[in-house]
C-alpha positions in Angstrom: 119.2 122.6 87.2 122.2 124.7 86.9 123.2 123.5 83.7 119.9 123.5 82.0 119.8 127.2 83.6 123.0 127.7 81.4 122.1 126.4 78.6 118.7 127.5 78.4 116.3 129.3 80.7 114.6 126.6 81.8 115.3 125.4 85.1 112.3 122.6 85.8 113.9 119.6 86.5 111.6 116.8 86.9 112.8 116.5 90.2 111.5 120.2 90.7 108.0 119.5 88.7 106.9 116.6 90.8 107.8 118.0 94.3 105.5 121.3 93.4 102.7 119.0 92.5 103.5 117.3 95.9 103.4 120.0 97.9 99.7 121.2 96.6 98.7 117.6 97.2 99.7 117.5 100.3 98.6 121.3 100.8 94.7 120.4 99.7 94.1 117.3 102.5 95.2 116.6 105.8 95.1 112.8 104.9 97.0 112.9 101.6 100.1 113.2 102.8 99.5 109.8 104.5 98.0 108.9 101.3 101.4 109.3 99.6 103.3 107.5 101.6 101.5 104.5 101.6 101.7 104.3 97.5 104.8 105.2 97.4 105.9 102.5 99.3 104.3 99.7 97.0 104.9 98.3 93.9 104.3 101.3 91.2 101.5 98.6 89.4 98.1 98.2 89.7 97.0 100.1 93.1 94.4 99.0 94.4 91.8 101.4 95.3 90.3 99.2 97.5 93.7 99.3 99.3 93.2 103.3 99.8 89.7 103.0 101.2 90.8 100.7 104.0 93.0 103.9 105.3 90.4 106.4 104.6 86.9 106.5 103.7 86.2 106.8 99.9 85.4 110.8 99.5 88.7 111.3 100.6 90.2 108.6 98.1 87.8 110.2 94.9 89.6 113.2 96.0 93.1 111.9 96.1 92.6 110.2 92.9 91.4 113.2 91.1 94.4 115.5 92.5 96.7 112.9 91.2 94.9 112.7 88.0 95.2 116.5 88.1 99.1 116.5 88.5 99.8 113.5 86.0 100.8 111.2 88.5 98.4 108.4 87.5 99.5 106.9 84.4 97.1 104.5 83.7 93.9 103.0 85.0 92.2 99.7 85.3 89.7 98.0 86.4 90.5 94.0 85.0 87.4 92.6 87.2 86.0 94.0 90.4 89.0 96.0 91.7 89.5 99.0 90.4 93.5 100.1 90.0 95.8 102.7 89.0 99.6 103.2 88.1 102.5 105.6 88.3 105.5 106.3 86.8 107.9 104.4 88.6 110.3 107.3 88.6 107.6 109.9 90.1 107.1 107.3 92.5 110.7 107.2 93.3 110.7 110.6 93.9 107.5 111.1 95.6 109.2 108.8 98.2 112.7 110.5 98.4 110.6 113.9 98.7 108.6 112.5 101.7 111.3 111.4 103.3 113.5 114.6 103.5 110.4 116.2 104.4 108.6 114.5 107.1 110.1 112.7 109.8 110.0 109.0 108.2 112.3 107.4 110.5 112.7 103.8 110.5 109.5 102.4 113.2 107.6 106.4 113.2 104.6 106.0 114.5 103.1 107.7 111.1 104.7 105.3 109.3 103.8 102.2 111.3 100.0 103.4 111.6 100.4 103.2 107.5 102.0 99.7 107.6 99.3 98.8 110.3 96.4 99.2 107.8 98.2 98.0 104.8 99.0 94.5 107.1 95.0 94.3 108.1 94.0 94.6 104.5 96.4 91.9 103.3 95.6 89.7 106.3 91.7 90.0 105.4 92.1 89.3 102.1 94.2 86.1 103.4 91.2 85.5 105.6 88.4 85.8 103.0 90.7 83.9 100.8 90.0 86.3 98.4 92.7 85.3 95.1 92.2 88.1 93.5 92.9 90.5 96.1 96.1 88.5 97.1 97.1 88.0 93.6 97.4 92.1 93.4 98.8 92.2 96.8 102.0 90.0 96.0 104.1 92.4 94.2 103.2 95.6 96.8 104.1 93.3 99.4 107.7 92.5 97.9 108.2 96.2 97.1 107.5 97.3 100.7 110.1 94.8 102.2 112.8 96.2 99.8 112.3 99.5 102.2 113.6 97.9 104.9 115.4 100.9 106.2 112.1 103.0 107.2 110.4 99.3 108.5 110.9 98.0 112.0 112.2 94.0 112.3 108.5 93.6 113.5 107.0 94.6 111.0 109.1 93.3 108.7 108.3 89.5 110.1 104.7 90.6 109.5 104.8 91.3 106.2 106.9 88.7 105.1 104.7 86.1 107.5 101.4 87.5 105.2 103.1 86.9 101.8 104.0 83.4 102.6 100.8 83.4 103.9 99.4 84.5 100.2 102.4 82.6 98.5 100.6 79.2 100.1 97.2 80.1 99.4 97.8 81.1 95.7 100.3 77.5 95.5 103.2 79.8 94.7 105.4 77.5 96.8 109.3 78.9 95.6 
């Protein structure tokens, strides 16, 4: 920031630019903030909206997805079959999770963070139940992403989420 101060007088890093955008996210909602976390812990890739929903009730996921529309944050939208999905910038997501941790107590096993975890575990595990391939199919990768934030994850729930993804691995024949 200094150095682009120095050279020129612009001082928006894109550091900078995507923490402002945060902050008014999180200043519009109680439940964004919650919101963020949980996709910014999975794999930056195909979203599911679905996945929102079974944390919060869908006028307060239209509402997210249009703030992060608003800010840029979603780079790209699908909807392959039934499920409807979105993207991100992996680096915005990057940040968006280094920003929410310096700002909120994310501590490895926080309550917030487990309530997250929590709903994210009982989606996966319903999908496993309805044996619903599509659903697991998307799940896979936000599954492996979460477990490479062991740090913020209790052993627990670590063993839960790597129990479900075998779980999915066996289902979908995926048996390396």
């Amino acid at each position: 920031q200094n150095i682009l101060k120095e050279v020129s007088d612009y001082v928006r890093t894109r550091y900078s630019i995507v923490t402002l955008s945060l902050q008014q996210i999180i200043e519009t909602h109680k439940d964004f903030k919650d919101l963020l976390i949980l996709i910014s812990l999975l794999d930056c890739h195909n979203i599911p909206r679905i996945l929102l929903e079974a944390y919060s009730n869908s006028v307060v996921i239209d509402n997210f997805i249009y703030h992060l529309k608003k800010y840029c944050f979603i780079t790209h939208e699908l909807s392959p079959s039934s499920i409807f999905t979105f993207s991100m910038h992996l680096s915005t997501q990057e940040i968006s999770l280094n920003y929410l941790i310096k700002t909120l107590p994310l501590e490895k096993s926080s309550p917030q963070l487990e309530s997250i975890i929590n709903t994210l575990d009982n989606y996966i595990t319903g999908a496993i139940e309805q044996e619903d391939f599509l659903k697991m199919k998307l799940l896979i990768s936000h599954c492996e992403k979460l477990l490479t934030h062991g740090h913020l994850l209790s052993n627990i729930t670590i063993a839960s989420i790597q129990g479900t993804l075998g779980c999915m691995y066996y289902y979908l024949s995926d048996y390396n």
